[in-house]
N, C-alpha and C positions, 0 to 999 in steps of 0.2 A: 417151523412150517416150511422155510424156504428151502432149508435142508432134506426134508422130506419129499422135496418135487424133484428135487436134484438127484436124488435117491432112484426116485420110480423109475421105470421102463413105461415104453409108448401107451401100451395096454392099461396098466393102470393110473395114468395120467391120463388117458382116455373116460374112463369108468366114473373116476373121479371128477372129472370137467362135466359129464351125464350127469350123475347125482345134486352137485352144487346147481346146474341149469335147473331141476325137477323140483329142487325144495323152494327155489326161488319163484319159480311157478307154482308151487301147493302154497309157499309164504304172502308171497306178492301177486297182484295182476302185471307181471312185466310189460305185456305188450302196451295196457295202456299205460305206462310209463314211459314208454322207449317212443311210441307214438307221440306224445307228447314234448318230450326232448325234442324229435327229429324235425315236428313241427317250428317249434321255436329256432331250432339253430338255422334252419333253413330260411325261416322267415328273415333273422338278421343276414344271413350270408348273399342271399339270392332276391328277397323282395324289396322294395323303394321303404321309405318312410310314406305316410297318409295321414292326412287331415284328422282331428280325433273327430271330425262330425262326417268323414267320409263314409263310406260302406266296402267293407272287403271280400274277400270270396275264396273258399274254400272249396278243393274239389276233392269228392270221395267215389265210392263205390260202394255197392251193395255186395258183399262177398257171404259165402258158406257159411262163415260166421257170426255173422248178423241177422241170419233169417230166423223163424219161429218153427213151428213144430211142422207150418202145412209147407215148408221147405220154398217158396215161391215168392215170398215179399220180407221187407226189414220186421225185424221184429218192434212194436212199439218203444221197445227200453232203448234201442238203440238210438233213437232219434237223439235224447236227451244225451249219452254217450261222445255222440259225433260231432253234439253244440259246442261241447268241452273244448275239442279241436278248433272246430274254427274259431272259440272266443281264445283259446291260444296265441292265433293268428291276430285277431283283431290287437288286442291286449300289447301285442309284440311292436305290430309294425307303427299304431297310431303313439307310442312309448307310453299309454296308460296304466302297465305294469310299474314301470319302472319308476314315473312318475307317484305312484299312490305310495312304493317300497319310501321312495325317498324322506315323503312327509311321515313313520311310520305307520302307513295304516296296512289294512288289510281286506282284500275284497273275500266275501264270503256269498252263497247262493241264500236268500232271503224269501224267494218264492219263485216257481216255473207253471209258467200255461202254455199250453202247448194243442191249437188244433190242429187233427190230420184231415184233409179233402182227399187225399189219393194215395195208395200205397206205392211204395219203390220196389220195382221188382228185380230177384236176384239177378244179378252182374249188369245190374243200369247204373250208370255215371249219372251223377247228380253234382249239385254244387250248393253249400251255403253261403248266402250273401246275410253277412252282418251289419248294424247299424245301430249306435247309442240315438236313440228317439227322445228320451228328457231324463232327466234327471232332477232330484231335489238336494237338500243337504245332507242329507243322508244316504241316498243310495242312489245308483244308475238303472238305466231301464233300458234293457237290450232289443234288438227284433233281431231273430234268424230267421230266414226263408230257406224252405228247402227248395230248391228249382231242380225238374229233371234236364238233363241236356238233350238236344235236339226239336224241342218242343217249347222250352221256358215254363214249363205250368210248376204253378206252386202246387206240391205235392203237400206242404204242411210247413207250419208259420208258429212258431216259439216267440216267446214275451218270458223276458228273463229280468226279476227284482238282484241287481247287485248291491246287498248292502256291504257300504266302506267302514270299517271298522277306525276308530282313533284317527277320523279324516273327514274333514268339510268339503263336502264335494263339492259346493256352489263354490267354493276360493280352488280347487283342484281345478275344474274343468275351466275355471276363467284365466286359470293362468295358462291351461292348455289350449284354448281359444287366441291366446295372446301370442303366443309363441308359434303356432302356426301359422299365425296371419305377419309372423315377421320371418318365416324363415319363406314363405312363399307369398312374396309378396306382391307376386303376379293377378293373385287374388282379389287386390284391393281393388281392381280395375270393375270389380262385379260386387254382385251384394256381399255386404260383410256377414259372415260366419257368427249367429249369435244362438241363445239359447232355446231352443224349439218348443212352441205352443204341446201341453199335454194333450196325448189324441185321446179321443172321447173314449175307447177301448179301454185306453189304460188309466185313465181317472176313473172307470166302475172297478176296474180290477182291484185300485188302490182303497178304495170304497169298501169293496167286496173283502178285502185283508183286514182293516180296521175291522168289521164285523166282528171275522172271526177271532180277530185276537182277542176283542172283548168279550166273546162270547166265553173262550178258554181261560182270561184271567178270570170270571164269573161262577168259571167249573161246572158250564155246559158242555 
């Protein structure tokens, strides 16, 4: 192969660079791969570390690409698309990735609600603010807001079920509770960082899954 590149002329080193880019895009979603890297590496290079009960924020944009057929607002799929990203972000900077890899477990999506109040329209700046709301021994329970910029208004608000796969979340998050309150210990001065009352939202949601799942092991 390497003899082969060494071989060609510009033109077909050119042809050949085209082709491999086109399969990898007919193979893969590159962009949202490369999106994703660029988030992360970005996040370690250029963002602080944050509390794992802090909230973080992610800034996007409504591009050509993300609109629907009537060309002027996000397309619904994309919201869920874009959460990806900023739970990226979250995931990075509070070390809750890194932390879950260590114990081996593995976060996996377990269920998404997602209401929209307002559409994003094409090339408006918006931003997600993330935030773990509670959690059990099994899974974390995310909120993204979508905020437009210049105005603050939530455009739409995501509730994300993360189940942690081979991992006790209640001993995960208490150790990451623990380790934040000693490397910022400035914090102690104010209320302590503990485990947040389930919001009444999300204990019918949790209600509302039980259901279903009984209703499908039943084979309704």
């Amino acid at each position: 192969m390497i003899n082969f590149l060494l071989s060609c002329d510009t033109y077909t080193l050119s042809v050949t660079a085209l082709l491999i880019i086109v399969v990898l895009y007919w193979v893969f979603e590159v962009h949202y791969f490369a999106r994703t890297l660029w988030c992360a590496t970005m996040c370690r290079i250029l963002k602080k570390y944050v509390h794992i009960l802090d909230t973080t924020s992610y800034s996007s944009a409504c591009l050509t690409t993300d609109v629907d057929f009537l060309l002027f607002h996000m397309n619904n799929s994309r919201y869920l698309r874009e959460v990806d990203f900023a739970r990226t972000e979250f995931y990075t900077r509070t070390g809750l990735w890194t932390a879950i890899r260590e114990k081996g477990g593995l976060p996996v999506q377990g269920g998404t609600s997602i209401r929209y109040r307002k559409f994003i329209r094409t090339f408006s700046l918006y931003s997600i603010s993330s935030r773990i709301i509670y959690w059990d021994r099994d899974s974390i329970y995310m909120e993204h807001r979508f905020v437009s910029r210049g105005d603050d208004f939530v455009n739409a608000i995501v509730h994300c079920r993360q189940r942690v796969i081979n991992c006790d979340v209640e001993v995960l998050m208490g150790e990451l509770l623990a380790k934040g309150a000693k490397e910022r210990p400035g914090d102690l001065q104010e209320a302590p960082r503990i485990k947040p009352e389930c919001p009444l939202e999300i204990h019918h949601w949790i209600q509302a899954n039980l259901v279903s799942s009984a209703n499908l092991r039943n084979g309704n």
